[in-house]
N, C-alpha and C positions, 0 to 999 in steps of 0.2 A: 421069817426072821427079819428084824427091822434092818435096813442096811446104814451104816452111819454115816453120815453126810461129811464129806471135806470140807473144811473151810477156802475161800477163796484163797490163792496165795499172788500175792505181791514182792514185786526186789525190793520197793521204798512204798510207804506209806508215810505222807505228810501230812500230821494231825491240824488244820488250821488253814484257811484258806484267804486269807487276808496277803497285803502286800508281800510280806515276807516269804510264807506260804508258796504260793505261786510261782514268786522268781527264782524260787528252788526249784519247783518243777518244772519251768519253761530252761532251767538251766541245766536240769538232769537231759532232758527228751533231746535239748539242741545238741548235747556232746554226745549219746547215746540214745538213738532212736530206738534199741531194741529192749532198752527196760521198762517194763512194766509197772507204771505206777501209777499210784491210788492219791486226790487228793480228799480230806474229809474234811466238809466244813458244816458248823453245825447252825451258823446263821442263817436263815430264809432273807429273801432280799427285802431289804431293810430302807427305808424314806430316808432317814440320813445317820450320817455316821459320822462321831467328833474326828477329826486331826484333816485339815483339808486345803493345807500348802504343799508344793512339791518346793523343797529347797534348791537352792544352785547348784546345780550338777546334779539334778535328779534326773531331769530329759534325756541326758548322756546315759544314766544306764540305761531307761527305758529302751533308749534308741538300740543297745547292748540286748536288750531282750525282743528286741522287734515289734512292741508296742507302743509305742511313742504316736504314730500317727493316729492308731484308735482311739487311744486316750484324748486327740488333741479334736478327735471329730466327737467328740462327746461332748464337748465344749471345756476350755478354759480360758481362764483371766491372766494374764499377764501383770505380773506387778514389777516395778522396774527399782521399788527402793521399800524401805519400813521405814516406818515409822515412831519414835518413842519419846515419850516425856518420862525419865527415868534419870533422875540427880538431879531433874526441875524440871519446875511446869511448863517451861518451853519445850513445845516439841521439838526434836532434831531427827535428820532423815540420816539413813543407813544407804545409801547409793549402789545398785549392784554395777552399772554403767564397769567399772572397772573391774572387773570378777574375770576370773578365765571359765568360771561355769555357768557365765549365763543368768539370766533373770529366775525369779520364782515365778511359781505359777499358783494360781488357786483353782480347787475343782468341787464336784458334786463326789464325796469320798464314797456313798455307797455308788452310785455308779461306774467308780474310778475300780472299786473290787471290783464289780462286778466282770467289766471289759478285761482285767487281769487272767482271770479264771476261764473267761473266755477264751483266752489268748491262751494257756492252758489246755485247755478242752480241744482246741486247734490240736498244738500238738503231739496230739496223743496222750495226755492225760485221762485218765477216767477219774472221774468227779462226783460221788457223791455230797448230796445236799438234807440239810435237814437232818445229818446224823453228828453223833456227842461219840466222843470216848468214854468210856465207863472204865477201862481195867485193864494189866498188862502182864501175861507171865512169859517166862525166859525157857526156852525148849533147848535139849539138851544139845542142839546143833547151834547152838548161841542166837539164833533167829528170835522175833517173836510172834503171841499168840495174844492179838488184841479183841478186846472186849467191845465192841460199838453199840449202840443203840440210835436204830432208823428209824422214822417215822412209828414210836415207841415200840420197834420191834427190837428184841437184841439180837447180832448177827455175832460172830466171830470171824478174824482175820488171820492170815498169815503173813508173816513179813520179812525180810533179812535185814532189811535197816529201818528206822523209822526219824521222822523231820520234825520235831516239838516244833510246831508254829501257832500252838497254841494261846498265843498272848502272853499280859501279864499274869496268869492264874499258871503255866506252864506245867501242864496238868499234866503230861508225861516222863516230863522230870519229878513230877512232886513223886506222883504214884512209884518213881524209883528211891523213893527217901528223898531226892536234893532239895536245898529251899534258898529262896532270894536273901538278900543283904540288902536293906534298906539303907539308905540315905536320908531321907525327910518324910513327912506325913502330908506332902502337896494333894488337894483332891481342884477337880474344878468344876463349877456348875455354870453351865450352858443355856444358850438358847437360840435359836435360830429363827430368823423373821422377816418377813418382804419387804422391801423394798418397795417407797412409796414412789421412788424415782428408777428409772431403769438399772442407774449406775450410777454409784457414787462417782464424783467430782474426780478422785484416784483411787485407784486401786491395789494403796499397801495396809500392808497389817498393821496396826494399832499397838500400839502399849502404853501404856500408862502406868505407871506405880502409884499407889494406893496407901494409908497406915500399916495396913495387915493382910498385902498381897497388890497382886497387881490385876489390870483389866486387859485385854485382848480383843480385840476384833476385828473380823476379815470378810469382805466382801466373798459371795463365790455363784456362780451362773444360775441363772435363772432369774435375776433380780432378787438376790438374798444377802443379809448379815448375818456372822455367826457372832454372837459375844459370849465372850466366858471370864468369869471371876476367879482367880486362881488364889487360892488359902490355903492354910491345914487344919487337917480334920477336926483340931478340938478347935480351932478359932471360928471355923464355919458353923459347928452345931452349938457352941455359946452365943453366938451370936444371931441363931436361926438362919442364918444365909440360903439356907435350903430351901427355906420357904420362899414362894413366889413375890410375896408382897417387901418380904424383908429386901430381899435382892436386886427387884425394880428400887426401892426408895436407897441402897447402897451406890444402884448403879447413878440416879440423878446426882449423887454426891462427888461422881468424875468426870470434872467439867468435858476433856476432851471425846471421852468416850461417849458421855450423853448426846454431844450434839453430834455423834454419828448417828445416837438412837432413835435421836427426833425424825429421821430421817427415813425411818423405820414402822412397821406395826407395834405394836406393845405385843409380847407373848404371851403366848398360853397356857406354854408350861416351860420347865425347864429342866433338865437332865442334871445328875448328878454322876460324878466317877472318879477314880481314883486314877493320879498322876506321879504317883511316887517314883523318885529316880532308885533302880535298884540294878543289883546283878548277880546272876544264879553262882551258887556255890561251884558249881562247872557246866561246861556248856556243850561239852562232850564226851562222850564216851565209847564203848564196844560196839557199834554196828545202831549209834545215834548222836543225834546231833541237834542241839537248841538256836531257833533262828529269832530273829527282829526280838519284839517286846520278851519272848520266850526267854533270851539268853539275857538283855538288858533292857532298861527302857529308861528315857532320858525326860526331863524337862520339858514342857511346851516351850519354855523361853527360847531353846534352840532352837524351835521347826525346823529337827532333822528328824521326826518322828519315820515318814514315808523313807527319804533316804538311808535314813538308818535300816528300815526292815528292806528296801531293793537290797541292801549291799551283804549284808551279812547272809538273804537267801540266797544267794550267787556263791558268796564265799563258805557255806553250809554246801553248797551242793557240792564243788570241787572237795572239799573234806570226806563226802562221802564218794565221790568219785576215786578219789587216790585207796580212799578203804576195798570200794569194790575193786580194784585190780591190782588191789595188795602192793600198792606204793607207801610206804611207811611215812609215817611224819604227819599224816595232814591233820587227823584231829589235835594231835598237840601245838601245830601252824597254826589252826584257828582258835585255841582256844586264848593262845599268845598275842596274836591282833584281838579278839576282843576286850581281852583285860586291859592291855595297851590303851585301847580308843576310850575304854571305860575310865580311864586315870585318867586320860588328856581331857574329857568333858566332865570329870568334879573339877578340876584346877578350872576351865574355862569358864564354868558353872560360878566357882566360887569370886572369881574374878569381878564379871559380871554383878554379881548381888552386892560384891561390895561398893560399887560406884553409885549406890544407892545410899546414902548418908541422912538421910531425910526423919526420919523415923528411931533415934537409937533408944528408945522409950517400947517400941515397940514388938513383941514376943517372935513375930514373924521373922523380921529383918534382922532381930538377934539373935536367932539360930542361924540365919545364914552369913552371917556376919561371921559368928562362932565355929561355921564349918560343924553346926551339930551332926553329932553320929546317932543314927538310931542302932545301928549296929556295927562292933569293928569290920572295916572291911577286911578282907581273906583275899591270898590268891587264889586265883582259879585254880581247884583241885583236878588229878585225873578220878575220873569216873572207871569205879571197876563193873558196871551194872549191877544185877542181880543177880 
């Protein structure tokens, strides 16, 4: 008689191993060493990866997670102010010199996961790599029974809580019904290129506005520029932007950003993804919890991408902390600060777009001039699961 195999079981499975990911689990194991948890991530380590500032006050929590100095031996760039030509073609600098959080930093983003997970894998994390979520059901003990696929094998899990750190796709909330609330249709197309000079002359980020979006560029270690065009989707694919040639002769058309480029190799290719500001219909529920891009995800214009996914997996982990030892309140605590942080950054968002006057002719800037809605936003609802 065949004997039928157990699934492995776990206290927490966090679906996603990216910033947010992580600092949820380096923040479970440091308040309880004796839980048992699973991180899954389905990316293999990757050349590079878009979003690759730490904003001010990012170092502070690293430093909160004990990773700070690995991160800082990996190397990064220090940038002390931004840069923007945004309301006119004079550039003007952003100054951190007076901030209580300190300068930004720029880094190598796949190796910045990488060291994360690392740090992770320290303590006490077990880590698989190369595995996908596929599927999720609800066991009559409210736990659940996940569906993964490894190295294309499928396995099954057990779990009592699970950490959607699954990005913008937030594939373990979808899989329970929820679905995001747009804001805009922002995508950005990218590129990344060497540097014919060690180091640019300084090292702050770029902005530039544009007719129909704006440009960005940031130095980051190893003698590299990252540039990316930032539009929405239907203006990008009328205008071919996606195509390589279209998007080099776009970019010669920014005065400032070109002459970072000359500076530069010409690419060879160029990445395309979506940037849409959005926020999940809820961001928690019975025995889970939605972190970083999962629960929300913001504008590049902020570069609070990273900081955003440190914080909210910290404050994802204590939600599920107060669940395991049945202190009441904290998924509703979190679900409260994130809706919060999410109204504070459309008003900051909207702010911002509108001191851009340049353009009132133009489709892009009249959406966000307009405060266009792709969809009413909603409170964050409670999640009854499945």
């Amino acid at each position: 008689m065949k004997v039928p195999v157990r699934s492995p079981f776990y206290d927490i499975v966090i679906l996603g191993g990216g910033p947010a990911g992580a600092a949820a689990a380096i923040e479970l194991k440091k308040f309880d060493r004796t839980l048992r948890v699973l991180l899954v991530e389905a990316e293999m380590l990757a050349d590079w990866h878009v979003g690759e500032t730490l904003a001010p006050g990012a170092r502070q929590l690293l430093e909160g997670l004990g990773c700070w100095d690995e991160v800082a031996r990996d190397g990064v760039l220090e940038s002390v102010q931004t840069m923007a030509c945004w309301g006119s073609d004079r550039p003007h600098a952003n100054e951190f010199m007076l901030s209580t959080r300190g300068n930004a930093w720029h880094l190598d983003r796949a190796a910045f996961n990488e060291t994360l997970r690392a740090a992770a894998e320290a303590a006490g994390v077990v880590i698989w790599r190369a595995t996908r979520f596929e599927g999720v059901a609800q066991g009559r003990d409210g736990g659940w029974r996940l569906t993964l696929c490894r190295n294309g094998q499928p396995l099954a899990v057990a779990a009592d809580f699970v950490v959607d750190a699954s990005g913008r796709s937030a594939r373990f909330a979808a899989a329970l019904g929820h679905r995001p609330h747009f804001a805009d249709r922002l995508v950005g197309i990218a590129a990344i290129v060497r540097l014919r000079e060690k180091v640019l002359p300084d090292r702050a980020t770029l902005v530039e506005a544009c007719e129909n979006g704006w440009w960005y560029s940031s130095p980051v270690p190893g003698g590299k520029l990252v540039l990316v065009w930032m539009s929405d989707a239907d203006i990008v694919h009328c205008d071919g932007l996606a195509r390589r040639e279209r998007w080099l002769a776009h970019l010669r058309a920014a005065p400032a950003t070109a002459a970072r480029a000359l500076k530069a190799d010409v690419p060879d290719r160029i990445t395309t993804w979506s940037a849409r500001s959005h926020c999940l219909d809820t961001v928690s529920g019975p025995r889970w919890v939605a972190v970083g891009d999962a629960a929300s995800s913001w504008d590049p214009l902020s570069s609070a991408g990273i900081l955003k996914a440190l914080r909210t997996g910290k404050l994802g982990a204590f939600a599920l902390l107060d669940a395991i030892r049945g202190v009441e309140g904290g998924p509703e605590k979190y679900r409260k600060i994130i809706s919060a942080e999410y109204a504070r950054y459309r008003q900051d968002r909207r702010d911002v777009y509108r001191m851009e006057q340049r353009w009132s002719g133009s489709p892009f800037w009249q959406r966000r001039h307009q405060d266009e809605q792709i969809e009413e936003p909603i409170a964050l609802r409670q999640s009854g699961g499945r």
